[in-house]
C-alpha positions in Angstrom: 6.4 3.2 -4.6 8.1 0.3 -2.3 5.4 -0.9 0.1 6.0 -3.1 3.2 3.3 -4.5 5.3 4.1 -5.7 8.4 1.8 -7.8 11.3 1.9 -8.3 15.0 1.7 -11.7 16.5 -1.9 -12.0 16.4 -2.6 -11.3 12.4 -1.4 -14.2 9.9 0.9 -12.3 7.7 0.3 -14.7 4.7 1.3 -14.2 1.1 -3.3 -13.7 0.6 -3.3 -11.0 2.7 -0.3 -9.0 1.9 -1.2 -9.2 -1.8 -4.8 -7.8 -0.8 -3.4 -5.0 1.4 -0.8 -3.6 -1.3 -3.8 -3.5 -4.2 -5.8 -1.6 -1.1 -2.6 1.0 -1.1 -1.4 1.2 -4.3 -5.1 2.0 -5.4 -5.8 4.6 -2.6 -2.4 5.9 -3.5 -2.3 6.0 -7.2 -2.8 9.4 -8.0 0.6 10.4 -5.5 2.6 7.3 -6.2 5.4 9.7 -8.1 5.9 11.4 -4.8 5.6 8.3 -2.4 9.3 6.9 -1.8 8.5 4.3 0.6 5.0 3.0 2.1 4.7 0.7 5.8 1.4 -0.6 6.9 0.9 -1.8 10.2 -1.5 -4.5 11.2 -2.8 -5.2 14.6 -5.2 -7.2 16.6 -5.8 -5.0 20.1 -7.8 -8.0 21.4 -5.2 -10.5 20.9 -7.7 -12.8 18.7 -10.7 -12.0 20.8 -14.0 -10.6 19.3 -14.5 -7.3 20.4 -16.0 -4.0 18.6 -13.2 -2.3 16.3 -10.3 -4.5 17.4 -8.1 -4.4 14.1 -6.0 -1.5 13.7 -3.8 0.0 10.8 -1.1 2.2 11.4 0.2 3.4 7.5 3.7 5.3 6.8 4.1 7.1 3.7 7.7 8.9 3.1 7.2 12.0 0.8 11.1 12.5 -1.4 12.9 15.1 0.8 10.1 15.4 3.3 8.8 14.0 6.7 6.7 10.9 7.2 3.4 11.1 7.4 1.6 8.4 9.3 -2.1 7.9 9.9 -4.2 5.5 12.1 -7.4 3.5 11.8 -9.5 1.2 14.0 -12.3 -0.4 13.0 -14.2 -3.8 13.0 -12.2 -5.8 10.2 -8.7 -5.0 8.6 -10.3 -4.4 5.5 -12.2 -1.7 6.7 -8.8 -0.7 9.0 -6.6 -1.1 5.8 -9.4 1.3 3.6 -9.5 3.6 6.2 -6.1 4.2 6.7 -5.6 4.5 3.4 -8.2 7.1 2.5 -6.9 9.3 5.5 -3.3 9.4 4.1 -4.6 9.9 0.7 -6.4 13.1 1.8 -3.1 14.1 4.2 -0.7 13.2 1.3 -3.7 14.8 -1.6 -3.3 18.2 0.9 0.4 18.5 1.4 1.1 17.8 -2.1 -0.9 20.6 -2.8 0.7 23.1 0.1 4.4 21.9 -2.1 2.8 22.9 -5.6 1.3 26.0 -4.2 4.8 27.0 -3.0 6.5 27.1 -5.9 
């Protein structure tokens, strides 16, 4: 499972954090990982740097083989929080589509 994370202007992308976000991922996503081509996380500041309630925001990609992307969203106070809550979301999304696939067949 290849995973990119990618920043806006306003969050330092440094090596610390992108290290962090990928064990966040990879751990949310373990159980799916055989299924998971490709994996893009997002990170934003809406306030530009300003405090503000739920400012940071996660946008995560996953890429199923031989299926659409699914993509989820998650706003909340830190990108910690933003980053787990993505995460658990496309877990459950991935965890339920998976599923619809093995029921298929």
């Amino acid at each position: 499972m290849h995973i990119e994370i990618r920043t806006n202007n306003t969050i330092d992308g440094s090596d610390a954090l992108t290290t962090h976000v990928k064990g966040l991922v990879q751990n949310a996503l373990a159980h799916c990982a055989d299924h998971i081509t490709r994996v893009e996380v997002h990170l934003s500041d809406i306030n530009a740097g300003k405090t503000g309630p739920d400012d940071k925001h996660c946008v995560i990609e996953a890429r199923l083989e031989g299926r659409q992307p699914t993509t989820v969203k998650h706003t909340a106070a830190t990108l910690d929080q933003a980053v787990k809550g993505a995460a658990d979301k496309l877990k459950r999304s991935l965890e339920s589509t998976i599923g619809r696939l093995r029921d298929g067949h």
